[in-house]
Biopython code that builds the backbone (N, CA, C, O; Angstrom):
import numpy as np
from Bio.PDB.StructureBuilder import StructureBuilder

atoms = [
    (1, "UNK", "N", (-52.115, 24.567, 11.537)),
    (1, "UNK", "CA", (-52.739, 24.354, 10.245)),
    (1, "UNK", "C", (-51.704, 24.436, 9.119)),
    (1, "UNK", "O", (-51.572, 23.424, 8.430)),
    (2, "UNK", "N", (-50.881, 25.612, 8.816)),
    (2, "UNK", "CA", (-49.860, 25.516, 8.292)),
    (2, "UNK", "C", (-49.057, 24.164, 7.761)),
    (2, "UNK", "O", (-48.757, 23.657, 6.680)),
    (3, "UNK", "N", (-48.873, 23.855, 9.344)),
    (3, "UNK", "CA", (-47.533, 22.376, 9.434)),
    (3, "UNK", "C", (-48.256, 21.624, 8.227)),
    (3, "UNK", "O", (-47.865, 21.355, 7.091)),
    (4, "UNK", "N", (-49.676, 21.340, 9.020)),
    (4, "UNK", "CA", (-50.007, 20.238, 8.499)),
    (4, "UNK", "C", (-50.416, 20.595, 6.540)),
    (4, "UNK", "O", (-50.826, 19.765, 5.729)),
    (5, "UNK", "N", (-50.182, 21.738, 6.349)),
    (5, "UNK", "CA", (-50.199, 21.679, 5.047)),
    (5, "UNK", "C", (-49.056, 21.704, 4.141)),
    (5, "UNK", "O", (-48.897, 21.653, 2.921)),
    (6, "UNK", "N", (-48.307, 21.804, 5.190)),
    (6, "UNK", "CA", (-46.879, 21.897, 4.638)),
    (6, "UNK", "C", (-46.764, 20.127, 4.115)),
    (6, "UNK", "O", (-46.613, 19.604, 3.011)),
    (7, "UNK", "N", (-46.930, 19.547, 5.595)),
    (7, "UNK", "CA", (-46.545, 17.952, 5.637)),
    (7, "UNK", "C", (-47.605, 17.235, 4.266)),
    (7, "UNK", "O", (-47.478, 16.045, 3.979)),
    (8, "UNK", "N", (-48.543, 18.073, 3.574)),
    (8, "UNK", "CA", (-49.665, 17.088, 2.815)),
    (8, "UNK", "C", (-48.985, 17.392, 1.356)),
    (8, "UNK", "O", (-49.117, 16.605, 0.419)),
    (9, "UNK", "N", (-48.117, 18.823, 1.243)),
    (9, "UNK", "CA", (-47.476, 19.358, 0.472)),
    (9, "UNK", "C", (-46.408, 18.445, -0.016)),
    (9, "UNK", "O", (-46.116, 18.189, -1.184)),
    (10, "UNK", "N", (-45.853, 17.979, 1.134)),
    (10, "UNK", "CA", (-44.589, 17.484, 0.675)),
    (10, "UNK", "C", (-44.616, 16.094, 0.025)),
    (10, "UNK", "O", (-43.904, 15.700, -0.898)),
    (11, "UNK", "N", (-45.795, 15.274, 0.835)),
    (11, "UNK", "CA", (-46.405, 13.884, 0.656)),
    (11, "UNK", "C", (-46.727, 14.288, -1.104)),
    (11, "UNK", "O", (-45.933, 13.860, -1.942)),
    (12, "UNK", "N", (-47.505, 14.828, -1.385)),
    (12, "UNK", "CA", (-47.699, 15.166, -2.558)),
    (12, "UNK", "C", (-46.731, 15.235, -3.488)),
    (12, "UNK", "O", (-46.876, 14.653, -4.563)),
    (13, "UNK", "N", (-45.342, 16.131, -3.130)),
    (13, "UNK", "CA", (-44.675, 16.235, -3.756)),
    (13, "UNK", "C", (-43.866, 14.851, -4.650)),
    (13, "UNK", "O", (-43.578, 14.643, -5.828)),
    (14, "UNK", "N", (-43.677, 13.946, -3.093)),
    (14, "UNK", "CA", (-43.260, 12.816, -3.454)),
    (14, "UNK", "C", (-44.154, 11.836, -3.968)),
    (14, "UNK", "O", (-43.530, 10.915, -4.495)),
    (15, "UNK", "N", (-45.383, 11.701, -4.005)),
    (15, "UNK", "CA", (-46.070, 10.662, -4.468)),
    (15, "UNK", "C", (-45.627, 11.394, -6.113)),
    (15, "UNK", "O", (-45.341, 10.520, -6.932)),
    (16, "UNK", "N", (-45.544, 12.854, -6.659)),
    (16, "UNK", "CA", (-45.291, 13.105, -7.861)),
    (16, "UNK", "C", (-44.357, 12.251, -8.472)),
    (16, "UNK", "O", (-44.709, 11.430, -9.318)),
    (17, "UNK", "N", (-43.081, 12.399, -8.069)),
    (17, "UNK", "CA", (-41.919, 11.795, -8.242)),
    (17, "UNK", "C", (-42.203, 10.163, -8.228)),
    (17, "UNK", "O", (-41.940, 9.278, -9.042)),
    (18, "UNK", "N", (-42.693, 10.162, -7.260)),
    (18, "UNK", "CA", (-42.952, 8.093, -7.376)),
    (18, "UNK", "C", (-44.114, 7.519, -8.444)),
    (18, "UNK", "O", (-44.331, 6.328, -8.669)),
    (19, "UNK", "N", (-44.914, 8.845, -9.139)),
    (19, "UNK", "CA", (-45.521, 8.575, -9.995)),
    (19, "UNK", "C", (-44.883, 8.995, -11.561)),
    (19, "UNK", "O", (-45.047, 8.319, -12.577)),
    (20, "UNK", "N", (-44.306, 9.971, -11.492)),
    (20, "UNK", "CA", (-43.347, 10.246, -12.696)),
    (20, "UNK", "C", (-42.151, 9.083, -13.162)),
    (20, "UNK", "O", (-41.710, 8.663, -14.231)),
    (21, "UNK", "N", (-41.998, 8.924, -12.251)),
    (21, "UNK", "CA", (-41.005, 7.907, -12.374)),
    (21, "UNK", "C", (-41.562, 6.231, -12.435)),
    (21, "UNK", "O", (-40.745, 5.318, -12.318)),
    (22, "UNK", "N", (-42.663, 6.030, -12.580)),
    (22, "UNK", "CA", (-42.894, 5.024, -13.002)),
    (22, "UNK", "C", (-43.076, 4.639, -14.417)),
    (22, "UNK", "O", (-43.554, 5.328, -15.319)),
    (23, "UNK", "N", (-42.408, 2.863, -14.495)),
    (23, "UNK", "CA", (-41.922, 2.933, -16.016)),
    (23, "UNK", "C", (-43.193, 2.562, -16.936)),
    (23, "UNK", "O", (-43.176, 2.700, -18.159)),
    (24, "UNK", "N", (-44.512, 1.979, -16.067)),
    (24, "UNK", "CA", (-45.885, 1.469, -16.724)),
    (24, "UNK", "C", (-46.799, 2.410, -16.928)),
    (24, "UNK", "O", (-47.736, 2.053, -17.643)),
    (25, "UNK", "N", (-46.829, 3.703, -16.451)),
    (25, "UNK", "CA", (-47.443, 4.762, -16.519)),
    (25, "UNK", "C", (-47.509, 5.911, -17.959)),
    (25, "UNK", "O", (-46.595, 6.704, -18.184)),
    (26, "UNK", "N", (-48.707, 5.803, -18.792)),
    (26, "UNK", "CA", (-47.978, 6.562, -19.764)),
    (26, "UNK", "C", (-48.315, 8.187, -19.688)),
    (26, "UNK", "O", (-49.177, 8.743, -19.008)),
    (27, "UNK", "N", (-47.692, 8.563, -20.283)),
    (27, "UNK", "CA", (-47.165, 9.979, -20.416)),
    (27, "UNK", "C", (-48.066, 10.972, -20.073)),
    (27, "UNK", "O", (-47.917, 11.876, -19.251)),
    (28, "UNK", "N", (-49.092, 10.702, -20.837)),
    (28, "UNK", "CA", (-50.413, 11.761, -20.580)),
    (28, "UNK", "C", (-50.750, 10.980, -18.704)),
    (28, "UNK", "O", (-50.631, 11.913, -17.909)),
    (29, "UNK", "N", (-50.950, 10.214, -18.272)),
    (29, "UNK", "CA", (-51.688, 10.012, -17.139)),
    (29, "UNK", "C", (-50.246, 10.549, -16.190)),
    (29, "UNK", "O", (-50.522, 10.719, -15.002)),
    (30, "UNK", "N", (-49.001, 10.787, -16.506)),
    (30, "UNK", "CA", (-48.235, 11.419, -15.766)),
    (30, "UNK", "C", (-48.368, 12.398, -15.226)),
    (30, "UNK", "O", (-48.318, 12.724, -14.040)),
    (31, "UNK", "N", (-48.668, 13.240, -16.724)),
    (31, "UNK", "CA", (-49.515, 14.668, -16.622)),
    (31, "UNK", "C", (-50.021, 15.171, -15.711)),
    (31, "UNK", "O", (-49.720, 16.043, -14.896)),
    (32, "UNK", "N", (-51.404, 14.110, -16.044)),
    (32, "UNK", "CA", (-52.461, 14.453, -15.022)),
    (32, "UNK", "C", (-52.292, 14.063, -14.107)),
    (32, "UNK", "O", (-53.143, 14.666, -13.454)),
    (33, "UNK", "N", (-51.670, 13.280, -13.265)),
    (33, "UNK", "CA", (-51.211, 12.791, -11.874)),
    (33, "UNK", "C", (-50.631, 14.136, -11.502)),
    (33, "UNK", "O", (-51.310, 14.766, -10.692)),
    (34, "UNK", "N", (-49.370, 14.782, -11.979)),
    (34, "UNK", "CA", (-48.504, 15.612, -11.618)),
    (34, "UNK", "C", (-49.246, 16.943, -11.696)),
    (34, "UNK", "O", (-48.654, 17.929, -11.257)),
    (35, "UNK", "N", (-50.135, 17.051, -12.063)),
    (35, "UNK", "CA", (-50.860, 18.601, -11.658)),
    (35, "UNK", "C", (-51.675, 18.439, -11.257)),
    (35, "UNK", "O", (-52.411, 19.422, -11.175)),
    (36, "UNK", "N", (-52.226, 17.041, -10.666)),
    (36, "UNK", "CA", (-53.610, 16.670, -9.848)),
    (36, "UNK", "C", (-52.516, 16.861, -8.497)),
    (36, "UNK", "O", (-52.880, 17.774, -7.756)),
    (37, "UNK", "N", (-51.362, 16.222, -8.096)),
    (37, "UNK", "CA", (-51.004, 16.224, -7.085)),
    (37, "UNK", "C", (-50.028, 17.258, -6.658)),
    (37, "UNK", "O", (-49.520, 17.010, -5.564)),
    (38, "UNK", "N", (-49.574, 18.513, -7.315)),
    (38, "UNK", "CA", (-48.923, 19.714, -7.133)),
    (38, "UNK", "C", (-50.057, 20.858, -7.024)),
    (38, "UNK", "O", (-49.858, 21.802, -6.259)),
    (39, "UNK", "N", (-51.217, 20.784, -7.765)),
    (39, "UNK", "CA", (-52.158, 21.794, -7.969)),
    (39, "UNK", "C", (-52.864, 21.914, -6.431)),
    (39, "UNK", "O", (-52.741, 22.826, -5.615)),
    (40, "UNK", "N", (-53.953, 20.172, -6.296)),
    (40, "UNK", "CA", (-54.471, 20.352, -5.240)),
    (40, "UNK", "C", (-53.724, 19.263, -4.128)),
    (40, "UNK", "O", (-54.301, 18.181, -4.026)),
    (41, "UNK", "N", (-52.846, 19.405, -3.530)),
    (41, "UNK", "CA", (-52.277, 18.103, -2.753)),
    (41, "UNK", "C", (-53.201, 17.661, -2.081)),
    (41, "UNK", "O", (-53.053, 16.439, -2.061)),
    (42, "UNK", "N", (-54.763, 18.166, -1.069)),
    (42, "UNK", "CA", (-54.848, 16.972, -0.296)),
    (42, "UNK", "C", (-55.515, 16.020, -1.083)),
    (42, "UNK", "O", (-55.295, 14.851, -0.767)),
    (43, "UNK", "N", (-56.751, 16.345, -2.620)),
    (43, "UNK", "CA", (-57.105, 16.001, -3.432)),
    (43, "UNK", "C", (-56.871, 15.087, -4.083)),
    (43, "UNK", "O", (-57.482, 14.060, -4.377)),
    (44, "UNK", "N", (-55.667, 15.614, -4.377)),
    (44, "UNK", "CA", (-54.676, 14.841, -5.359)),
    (44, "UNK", "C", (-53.941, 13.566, -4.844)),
    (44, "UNK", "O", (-53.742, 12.517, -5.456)),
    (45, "UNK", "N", (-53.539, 13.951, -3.401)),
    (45, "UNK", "CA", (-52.870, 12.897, -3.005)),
    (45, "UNK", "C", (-53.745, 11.674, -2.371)),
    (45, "UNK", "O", (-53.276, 10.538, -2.285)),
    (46, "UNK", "N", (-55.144, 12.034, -1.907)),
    (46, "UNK", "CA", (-56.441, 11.050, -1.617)),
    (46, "UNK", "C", (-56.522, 10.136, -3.211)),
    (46, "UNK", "O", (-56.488, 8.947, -3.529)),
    (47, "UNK", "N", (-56.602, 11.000, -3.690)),
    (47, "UNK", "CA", (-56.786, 9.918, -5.190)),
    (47, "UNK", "C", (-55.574, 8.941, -5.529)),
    (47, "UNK", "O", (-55.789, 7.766, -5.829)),
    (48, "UNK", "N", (-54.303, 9.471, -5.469)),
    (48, "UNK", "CA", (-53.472, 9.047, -6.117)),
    (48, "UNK", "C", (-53.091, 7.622, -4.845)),
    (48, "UNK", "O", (-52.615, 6.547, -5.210)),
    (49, "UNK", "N", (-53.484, 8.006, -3.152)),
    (49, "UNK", "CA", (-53.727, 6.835, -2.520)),
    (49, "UNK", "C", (-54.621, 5.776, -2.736)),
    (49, "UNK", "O", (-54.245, 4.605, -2.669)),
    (50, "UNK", "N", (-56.016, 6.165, -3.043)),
    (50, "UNK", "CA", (-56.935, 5.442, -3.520)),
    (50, "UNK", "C", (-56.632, 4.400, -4.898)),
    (50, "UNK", "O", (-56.663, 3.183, -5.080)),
    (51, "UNK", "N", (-56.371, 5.429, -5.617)),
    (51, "UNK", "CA", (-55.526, 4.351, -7.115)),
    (51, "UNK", "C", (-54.531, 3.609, -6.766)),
    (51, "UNK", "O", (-54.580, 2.431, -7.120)),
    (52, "UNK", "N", (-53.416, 4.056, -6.022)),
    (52, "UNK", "CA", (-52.386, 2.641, -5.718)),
    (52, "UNK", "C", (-53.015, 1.615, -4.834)),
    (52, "UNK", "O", (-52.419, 0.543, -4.940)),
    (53, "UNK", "N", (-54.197, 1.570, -3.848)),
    (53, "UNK", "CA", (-54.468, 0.327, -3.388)),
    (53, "UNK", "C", (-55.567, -0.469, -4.305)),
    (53, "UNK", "O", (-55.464, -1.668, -4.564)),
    (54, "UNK", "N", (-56.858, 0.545, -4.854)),
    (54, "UNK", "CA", (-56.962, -0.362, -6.155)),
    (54, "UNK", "C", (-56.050, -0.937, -7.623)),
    (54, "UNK", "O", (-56.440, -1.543, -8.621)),
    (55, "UNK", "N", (-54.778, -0.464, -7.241)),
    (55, "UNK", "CA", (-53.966, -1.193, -8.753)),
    (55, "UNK", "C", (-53.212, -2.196, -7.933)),
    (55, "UNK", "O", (-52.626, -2.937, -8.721)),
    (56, "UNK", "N", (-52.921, -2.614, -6.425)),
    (56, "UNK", "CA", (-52.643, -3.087, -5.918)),
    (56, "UNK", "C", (-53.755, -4.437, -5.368)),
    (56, "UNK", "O", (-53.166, -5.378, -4.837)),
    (57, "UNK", "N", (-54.578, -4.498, -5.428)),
    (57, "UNK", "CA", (-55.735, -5.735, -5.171)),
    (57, "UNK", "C", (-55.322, -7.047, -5.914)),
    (57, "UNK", "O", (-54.899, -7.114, -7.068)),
    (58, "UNK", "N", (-55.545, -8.186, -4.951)),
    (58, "UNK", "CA", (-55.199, -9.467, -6.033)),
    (58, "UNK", "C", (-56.113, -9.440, -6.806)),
    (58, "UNK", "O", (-57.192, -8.911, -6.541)),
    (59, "UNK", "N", (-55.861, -9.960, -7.804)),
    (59, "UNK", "CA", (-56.082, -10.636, -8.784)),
    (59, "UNK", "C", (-56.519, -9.237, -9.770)),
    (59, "UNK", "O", (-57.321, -9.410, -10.688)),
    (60, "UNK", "N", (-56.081, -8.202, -9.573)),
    (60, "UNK", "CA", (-55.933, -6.861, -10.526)),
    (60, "UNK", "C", (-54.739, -7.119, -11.714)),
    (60, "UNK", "O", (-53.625, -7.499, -11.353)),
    (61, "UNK", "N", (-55.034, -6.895, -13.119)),
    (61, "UNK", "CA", (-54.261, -7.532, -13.825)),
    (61, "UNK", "C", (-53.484, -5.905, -14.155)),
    (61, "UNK", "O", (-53.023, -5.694, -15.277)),
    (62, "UNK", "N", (-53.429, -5.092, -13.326)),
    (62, "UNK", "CA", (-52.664, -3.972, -13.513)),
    (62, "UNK", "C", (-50.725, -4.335, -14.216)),
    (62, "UNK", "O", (-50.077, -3.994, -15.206)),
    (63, "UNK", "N", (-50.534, -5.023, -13.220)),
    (63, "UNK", "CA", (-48.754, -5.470, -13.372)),
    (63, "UNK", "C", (-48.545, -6.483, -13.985)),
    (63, "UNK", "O", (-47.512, -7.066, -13.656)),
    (64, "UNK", "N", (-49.509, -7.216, -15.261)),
    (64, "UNK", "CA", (-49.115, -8.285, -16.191)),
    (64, "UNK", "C", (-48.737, -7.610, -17.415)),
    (64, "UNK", "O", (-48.356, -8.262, -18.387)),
]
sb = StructureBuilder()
sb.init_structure("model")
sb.init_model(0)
sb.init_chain("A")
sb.init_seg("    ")
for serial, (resi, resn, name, xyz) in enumerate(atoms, 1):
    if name == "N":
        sb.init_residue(resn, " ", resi, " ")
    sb.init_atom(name, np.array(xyz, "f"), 0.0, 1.0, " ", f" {name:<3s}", serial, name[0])
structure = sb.get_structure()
């Protein structure tokens, strides 16, 4: 049980970073990404999966 919270920990950690570091993202939704996904990782990181395949859908005008 541990491992596997270690391994949801770390996923988390990095989806932070791959969300901080994005240049279309503004500041406040950084925020809240980064203490949605450090606070509760498996939570956080279900959502923050869920949001990249809906900002990812054709014809989503997310990246114009």
């Amino acid at each position: 049980m541990l491992i596997a919270f270690a391994l949801i920990y770390a996923a988390s950690i990095w989806a932070t970073v791959v969300t901080v570091r994005d240049a279309q993202v503004s500041i406040g939704l950084k925020a809240t990404w980064a203490t949605a996904l450090l606070l509760l990782p498996p939570f956080g990181l279900l959502a923050w999966a869920v949001a990249s395949v809906a900002s990812h859908r054709p014809g989503h005008a997310a990246h114009v």
